[in-house]
PAVODREN-161247 format. One record per residue: x, y, z of N, C-alpha, C, CB in turn. Coordinates in steps of 0.2 Angstrom, whole numbers, padded with zeros to 4 digits, always signed. Glycine has a CB too. Example, Ala and Ser with C-alpha at 12.3 -4.5 7.8 and 13.67 -1.06 7.14 Angstrom:
2
+0066-0028+0039+0062-0022+0039+0066-0016+0039+0057-0022+0045;+0064-0011+0035+0068-0005+0036+0064+0000+0039+0070-0003+0029;
//
This chain:
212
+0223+0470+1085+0230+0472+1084+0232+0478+1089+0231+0475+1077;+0238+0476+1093+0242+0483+1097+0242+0487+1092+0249+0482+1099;+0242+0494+1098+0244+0501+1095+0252+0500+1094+0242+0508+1101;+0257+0503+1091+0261+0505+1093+0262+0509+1099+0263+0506+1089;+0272+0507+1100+0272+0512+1107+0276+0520+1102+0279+0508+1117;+0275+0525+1102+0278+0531+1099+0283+0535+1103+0272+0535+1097;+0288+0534+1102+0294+0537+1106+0295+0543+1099+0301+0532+1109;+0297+0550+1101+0297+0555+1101+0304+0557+1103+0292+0558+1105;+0309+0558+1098+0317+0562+1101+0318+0568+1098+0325+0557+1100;+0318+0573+1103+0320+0579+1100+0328+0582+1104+0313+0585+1101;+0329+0587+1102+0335+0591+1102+0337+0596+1097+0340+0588+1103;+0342+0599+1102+0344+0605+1095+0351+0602+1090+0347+0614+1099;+0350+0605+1086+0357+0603+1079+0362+0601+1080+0359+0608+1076;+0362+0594+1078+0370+0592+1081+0372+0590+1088+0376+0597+1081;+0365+0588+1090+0363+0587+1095+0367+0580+1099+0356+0587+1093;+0364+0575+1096+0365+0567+1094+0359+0564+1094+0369+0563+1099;+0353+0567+1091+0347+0566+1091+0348+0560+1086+0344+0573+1089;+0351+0559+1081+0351+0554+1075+0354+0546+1080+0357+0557+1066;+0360+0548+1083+0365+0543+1087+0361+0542+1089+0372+0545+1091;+0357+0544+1097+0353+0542+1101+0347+0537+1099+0351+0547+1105;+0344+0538+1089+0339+0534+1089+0341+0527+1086+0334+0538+1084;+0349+0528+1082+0351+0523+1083+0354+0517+1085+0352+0524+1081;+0354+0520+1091+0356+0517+1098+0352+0513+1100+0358+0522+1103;+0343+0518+1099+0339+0514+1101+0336+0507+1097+0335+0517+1103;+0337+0508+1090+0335+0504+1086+0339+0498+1086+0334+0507+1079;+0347+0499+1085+0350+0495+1087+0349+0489+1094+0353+0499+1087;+0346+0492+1095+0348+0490+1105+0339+0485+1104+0348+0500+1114;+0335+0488+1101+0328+0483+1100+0328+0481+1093+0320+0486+1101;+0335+0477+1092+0333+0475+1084+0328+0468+1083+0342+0474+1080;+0327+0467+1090+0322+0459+1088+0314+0462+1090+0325+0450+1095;+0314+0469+1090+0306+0473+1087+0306+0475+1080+0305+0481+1091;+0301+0475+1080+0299+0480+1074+0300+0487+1076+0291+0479+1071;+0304+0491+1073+0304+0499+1074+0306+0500+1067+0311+0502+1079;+0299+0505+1068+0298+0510+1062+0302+0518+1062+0289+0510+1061;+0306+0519+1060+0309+0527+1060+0307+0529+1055+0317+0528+1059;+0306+0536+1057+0303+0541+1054+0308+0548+1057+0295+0541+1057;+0311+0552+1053+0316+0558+1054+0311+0564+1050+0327+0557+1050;+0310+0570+1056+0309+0575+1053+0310+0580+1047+0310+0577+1055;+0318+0578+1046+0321+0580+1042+0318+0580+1035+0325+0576+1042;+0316+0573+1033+0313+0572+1029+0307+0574+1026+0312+0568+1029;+0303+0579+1031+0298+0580+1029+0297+0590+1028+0293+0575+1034;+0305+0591+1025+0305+0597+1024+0299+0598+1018+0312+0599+1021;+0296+0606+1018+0294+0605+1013+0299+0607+1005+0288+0607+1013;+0294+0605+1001+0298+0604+0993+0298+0612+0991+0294+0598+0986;+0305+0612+0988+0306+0621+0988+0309+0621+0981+0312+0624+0994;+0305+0616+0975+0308+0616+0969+0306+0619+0965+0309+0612+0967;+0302+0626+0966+0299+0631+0962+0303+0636+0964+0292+0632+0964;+0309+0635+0967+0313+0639+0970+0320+0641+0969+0313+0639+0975;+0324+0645+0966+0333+0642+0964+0335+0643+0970+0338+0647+0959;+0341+0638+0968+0346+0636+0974+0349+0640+0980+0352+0634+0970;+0347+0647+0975+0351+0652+0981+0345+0655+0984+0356+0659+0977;+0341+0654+0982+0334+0658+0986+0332+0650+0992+0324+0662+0978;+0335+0646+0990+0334+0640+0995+0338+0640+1000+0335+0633+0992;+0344+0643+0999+0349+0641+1003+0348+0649+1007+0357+0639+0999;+0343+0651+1008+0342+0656+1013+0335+0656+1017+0343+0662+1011;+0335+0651+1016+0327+0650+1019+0326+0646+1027+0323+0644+1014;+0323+0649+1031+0325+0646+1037+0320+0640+1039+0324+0652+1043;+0326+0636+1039+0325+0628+1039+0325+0623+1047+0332+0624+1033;+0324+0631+1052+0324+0628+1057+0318+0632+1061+0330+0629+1059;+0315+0635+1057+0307+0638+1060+0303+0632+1058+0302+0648+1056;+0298+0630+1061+0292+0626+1060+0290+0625+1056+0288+0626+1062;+0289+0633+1051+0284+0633+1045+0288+0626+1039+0284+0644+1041;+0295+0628+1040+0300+0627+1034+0297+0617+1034+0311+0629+1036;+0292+0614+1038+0291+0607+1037+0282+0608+1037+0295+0600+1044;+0282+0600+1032+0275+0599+1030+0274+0594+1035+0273+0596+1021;+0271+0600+1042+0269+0597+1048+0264+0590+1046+0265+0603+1052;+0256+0592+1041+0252+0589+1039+0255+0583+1037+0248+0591+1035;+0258+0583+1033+0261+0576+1031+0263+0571+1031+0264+0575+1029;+0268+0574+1040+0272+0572+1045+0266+0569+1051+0277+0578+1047;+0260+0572+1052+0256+0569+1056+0251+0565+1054+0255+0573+1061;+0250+0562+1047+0244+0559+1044+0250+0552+1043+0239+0564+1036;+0256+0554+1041+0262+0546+1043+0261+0543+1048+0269+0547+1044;+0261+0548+1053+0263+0546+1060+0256+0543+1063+0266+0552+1065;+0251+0545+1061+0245+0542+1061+0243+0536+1057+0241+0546+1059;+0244+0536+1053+0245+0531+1045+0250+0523+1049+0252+0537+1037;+0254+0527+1053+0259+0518+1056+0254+0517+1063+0272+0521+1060;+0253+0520+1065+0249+0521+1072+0242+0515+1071+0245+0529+1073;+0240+0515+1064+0236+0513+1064+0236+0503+1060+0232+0519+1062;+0243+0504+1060+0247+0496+1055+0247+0497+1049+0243+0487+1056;+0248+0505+1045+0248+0505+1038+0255+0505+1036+0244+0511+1035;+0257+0504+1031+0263+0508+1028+0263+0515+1027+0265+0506+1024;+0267+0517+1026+0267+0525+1021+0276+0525+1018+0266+0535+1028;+0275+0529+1013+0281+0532+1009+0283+0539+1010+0279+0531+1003;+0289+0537+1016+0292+0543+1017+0297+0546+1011+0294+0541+1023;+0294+0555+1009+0298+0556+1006+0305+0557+1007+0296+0559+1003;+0312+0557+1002+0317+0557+1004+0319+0565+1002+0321+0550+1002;+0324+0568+1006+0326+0575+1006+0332+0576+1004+0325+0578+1012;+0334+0577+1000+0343+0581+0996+0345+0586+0999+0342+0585+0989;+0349+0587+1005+0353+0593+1010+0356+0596+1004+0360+0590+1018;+0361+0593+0998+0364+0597+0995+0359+0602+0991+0369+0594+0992;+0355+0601+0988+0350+0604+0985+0346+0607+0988+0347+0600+0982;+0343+0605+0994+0337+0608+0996+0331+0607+0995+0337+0612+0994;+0331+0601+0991+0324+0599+0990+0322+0591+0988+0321+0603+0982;+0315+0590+0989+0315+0583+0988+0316+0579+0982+0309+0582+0989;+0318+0572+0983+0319+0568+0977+0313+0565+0974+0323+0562+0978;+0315+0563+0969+0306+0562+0966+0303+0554+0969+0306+0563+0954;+0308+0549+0973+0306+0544+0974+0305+0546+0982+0311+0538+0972;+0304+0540+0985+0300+0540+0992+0304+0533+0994+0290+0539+0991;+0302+0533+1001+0305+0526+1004+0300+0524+1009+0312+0527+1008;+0299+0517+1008+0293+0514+1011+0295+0513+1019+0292+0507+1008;+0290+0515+1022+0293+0513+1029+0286+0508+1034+0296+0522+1034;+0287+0503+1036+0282+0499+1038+0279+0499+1044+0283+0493+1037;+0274+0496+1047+0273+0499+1053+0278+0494+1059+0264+0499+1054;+0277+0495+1066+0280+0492+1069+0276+0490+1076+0286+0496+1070;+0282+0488+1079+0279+0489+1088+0280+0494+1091+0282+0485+1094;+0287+0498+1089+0288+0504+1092+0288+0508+1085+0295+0505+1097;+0285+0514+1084+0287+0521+1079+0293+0526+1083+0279+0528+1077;+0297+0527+1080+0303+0531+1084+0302+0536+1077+0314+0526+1085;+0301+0544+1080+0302+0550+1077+0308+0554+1080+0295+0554+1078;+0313+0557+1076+0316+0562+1078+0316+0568+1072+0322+0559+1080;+0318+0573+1078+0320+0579+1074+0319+0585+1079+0315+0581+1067;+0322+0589+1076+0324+0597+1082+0317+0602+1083+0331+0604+1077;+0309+0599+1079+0305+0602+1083+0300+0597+1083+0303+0608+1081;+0301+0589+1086+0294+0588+1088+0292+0585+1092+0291+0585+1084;+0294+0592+1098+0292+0591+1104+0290+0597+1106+0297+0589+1109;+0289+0602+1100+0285+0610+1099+0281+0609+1095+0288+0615+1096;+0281+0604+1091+0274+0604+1088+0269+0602+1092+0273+0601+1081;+0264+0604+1093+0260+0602+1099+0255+0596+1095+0254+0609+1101;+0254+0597+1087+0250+0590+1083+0253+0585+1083+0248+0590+1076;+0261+0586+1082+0265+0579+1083+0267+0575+1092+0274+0582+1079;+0267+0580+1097+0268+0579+1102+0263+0576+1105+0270+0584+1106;+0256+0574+1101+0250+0574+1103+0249+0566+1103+0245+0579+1100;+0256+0562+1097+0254+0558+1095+0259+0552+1098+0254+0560+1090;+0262+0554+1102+0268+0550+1106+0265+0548+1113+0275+0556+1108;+0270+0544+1115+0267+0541+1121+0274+0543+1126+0264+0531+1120;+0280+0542+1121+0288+0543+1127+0288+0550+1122+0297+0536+1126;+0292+0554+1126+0294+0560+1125+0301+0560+1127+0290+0565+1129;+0307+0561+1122+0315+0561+1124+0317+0568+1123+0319+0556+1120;+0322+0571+1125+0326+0577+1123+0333+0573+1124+0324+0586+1127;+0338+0575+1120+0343+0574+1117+0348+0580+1119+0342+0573+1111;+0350+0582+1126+0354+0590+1127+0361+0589+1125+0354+0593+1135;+0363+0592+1122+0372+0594+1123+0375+0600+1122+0377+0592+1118;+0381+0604+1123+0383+0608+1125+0382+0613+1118+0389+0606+1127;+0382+0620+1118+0380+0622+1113+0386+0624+1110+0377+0626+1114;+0395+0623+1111+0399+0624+1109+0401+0618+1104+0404+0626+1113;+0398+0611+1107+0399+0605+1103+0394+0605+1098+0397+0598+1107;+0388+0607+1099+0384+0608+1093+0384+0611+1086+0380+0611+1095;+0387+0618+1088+0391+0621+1082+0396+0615+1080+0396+0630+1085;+0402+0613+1082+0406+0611+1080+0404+0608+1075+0408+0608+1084;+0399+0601+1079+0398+0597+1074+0393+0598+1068+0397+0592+1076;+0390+0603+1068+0385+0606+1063+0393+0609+1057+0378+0613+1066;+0395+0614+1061+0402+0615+1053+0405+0607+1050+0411+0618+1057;+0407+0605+1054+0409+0599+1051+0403+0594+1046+0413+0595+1057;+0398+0594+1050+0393+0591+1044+0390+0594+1040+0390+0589+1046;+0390+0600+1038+0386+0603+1034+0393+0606+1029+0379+0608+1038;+0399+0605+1030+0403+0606+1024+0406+0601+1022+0407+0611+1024;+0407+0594+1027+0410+0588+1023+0402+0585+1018+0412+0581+1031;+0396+0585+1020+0393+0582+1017+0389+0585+1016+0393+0576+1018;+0384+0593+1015+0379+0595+1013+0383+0599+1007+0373+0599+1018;+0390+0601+1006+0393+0605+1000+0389+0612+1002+0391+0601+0992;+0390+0614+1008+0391+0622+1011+0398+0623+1013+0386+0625+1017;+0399+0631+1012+0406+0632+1013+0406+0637+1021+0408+0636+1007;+0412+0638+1025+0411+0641+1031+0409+0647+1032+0416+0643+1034;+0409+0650+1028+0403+0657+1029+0396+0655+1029+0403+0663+1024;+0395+0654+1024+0387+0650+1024+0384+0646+1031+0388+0643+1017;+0388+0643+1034+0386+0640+1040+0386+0644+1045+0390+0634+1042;+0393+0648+1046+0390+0651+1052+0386+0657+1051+0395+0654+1057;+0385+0660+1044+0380+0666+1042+0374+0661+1046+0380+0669+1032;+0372+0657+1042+0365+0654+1044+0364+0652+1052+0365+0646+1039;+0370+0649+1056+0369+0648+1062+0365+0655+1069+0376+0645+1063;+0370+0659+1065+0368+0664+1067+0363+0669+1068+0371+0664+1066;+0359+0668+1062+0355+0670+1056+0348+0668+1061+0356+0665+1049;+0348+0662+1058+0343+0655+1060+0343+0651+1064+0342+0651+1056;+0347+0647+1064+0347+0642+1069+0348+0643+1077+0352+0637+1066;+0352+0647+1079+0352+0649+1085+0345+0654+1088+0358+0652+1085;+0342+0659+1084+0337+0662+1085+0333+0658+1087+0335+0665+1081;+0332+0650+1080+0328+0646+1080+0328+0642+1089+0329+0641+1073;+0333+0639+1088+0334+0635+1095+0331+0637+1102+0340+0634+1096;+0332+0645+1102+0331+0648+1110+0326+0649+1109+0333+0653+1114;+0319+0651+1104+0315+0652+1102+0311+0645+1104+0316+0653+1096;+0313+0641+1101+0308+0635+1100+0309+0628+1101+0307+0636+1093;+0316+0626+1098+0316+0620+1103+0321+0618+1111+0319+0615+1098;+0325+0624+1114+0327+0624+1121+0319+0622+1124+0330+0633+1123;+0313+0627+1124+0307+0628+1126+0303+0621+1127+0302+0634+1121;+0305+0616+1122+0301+0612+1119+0306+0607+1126+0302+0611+1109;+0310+0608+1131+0314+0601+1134+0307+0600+1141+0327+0604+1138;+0305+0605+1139+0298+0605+1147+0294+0600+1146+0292+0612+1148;+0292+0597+1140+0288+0593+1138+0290+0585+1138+0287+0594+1133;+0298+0585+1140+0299+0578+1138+0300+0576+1144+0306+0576+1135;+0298+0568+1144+0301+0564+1148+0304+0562+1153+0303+0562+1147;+0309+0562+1149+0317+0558+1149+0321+0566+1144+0318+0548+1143;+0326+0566+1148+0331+0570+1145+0338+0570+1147+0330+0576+1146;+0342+0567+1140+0348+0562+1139+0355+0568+1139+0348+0558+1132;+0359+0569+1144+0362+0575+1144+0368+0572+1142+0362+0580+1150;+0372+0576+1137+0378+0573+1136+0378+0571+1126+0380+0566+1142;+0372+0571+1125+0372+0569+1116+0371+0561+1117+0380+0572+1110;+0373+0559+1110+0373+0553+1108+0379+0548+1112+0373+0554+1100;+0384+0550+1115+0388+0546+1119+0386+0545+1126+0392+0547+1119;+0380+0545+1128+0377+0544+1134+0374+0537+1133+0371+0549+1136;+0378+0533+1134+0377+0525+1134+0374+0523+1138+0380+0520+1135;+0374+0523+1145+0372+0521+1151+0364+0525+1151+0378+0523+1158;+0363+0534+1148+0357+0534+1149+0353+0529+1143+0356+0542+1149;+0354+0528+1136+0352+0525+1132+0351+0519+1134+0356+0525+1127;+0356+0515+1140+0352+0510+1139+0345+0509+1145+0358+0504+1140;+0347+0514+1149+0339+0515+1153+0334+0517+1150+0338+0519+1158;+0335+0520+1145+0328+0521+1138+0327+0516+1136+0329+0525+1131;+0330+0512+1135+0330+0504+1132+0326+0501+1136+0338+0499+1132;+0328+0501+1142+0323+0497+1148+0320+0501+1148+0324+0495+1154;+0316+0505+1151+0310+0509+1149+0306+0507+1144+0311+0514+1147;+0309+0507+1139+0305+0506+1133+0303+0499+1132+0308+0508+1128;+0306+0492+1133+0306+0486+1133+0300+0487+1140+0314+0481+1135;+0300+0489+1144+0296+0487+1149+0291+0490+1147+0297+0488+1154;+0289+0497+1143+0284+0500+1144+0279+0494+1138+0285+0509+1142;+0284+0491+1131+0281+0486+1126+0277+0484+1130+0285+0482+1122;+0280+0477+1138+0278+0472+1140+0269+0472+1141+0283+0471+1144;+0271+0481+1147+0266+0483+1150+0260+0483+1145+0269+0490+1153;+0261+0487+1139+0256+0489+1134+0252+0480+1132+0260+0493+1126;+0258+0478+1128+0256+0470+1126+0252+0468+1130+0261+0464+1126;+0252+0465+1138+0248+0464+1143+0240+0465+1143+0250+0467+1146;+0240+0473+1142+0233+0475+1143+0230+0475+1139+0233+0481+1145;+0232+0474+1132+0228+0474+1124+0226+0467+1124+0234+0476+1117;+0229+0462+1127+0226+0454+1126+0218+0454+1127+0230+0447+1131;
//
């Protein structure tokens, strides 16, 4: 049995880190691609009320169960399944079900640090960073995190300000040295998307080849 090929997209918040993986899943829909989002693997903070949750910084490393996230990513690597758990933004915390995710030809991971985590970066073969302007970022983090996580405008820019920007120059700006490929312009960079596409179709062919 092939290895999978493990592509890796990171960027900072609002990035178009989510757009660009769907773009690519889209674009190889006659592969198997297994997605996997960081997101998901906050950890669980239900020993904790809502308000002491909703100040927790969910953009330092500690705030994800790195282990969990790299025994998956190992776990597909090797043709297993796993059950990814699923994450409640309005809450804060996990649901008590899970979602199956199967293995593939390509594993596509995204999220805003795992191109800093050195155990998760260790486990990739493509490395992407997702760049966009840091005024478009804000934007679209306000608008998404009070149309659909039910936070209000202070709450977001207190926290951006707080956390998330600290977090970003800190840790995932640092993290673009490691990639690849770096898609400037967010998730509406077509033309770069579809040369990741080819890339990646070619890098499949290359691998398949050598494994017979």
């Amino acid at each position: 049995m092939s290895s999978p090929l493990v592509v890796g997209i990171a960027g900072g918040t609002a990035s178009g880190k989510t757009t660009v993986a769907r773009k690519v899943r889209e674009a190889l829909a006659d592969c198997r691609v297994a997605f996997i989002d960081q997101d998901s693997y906050y950890r669980d903070l239900k020993d904790m009320s809502l308000e002491e949750r909703r100040e927790v910084n969910f953009d330092h490393p500690d705030a994800f169960d790195t282990e969990l996230l790299v025994s998956h990513l190992r776990a597909l690597k090797q043709g297993q399944a796993i059950q990814k758990p699923v994450y409640d933004f309005v809450t804060s915390g996990r649901q008590p079900h899970t979602q199956r995710v199967d293995p593939g030809d390509i594993v596509l991971i995204e999220g805003i640090l795992v191109l800093h985590m050195k155990e998760v970066r260790d486990e990739m073969d493509v490395k992407i960073y997702v760049d966009a302007d840091d005024d478009l970022r804000i934007l679209r983090r306000l608008t998404r995190d009070i149309k659909d996580r039910g936070r209000d405008f202070d709450h977001v820019v207190g926290q951006y300000l707080r956390h998330v920007r600290p977090m970003h120059m800190g840790f995932v700006e640092p993290s673009k040295h490691h990639a690849d490929i770096i898609i400037p312009h967010g998730g509406n960079n077509d033309i770069a998307i579809g040369m990741l596409v080819g890339a990646l179709r070619a890098r499949l062919a290359t691998q398949h080849q050598s494994q017979r």
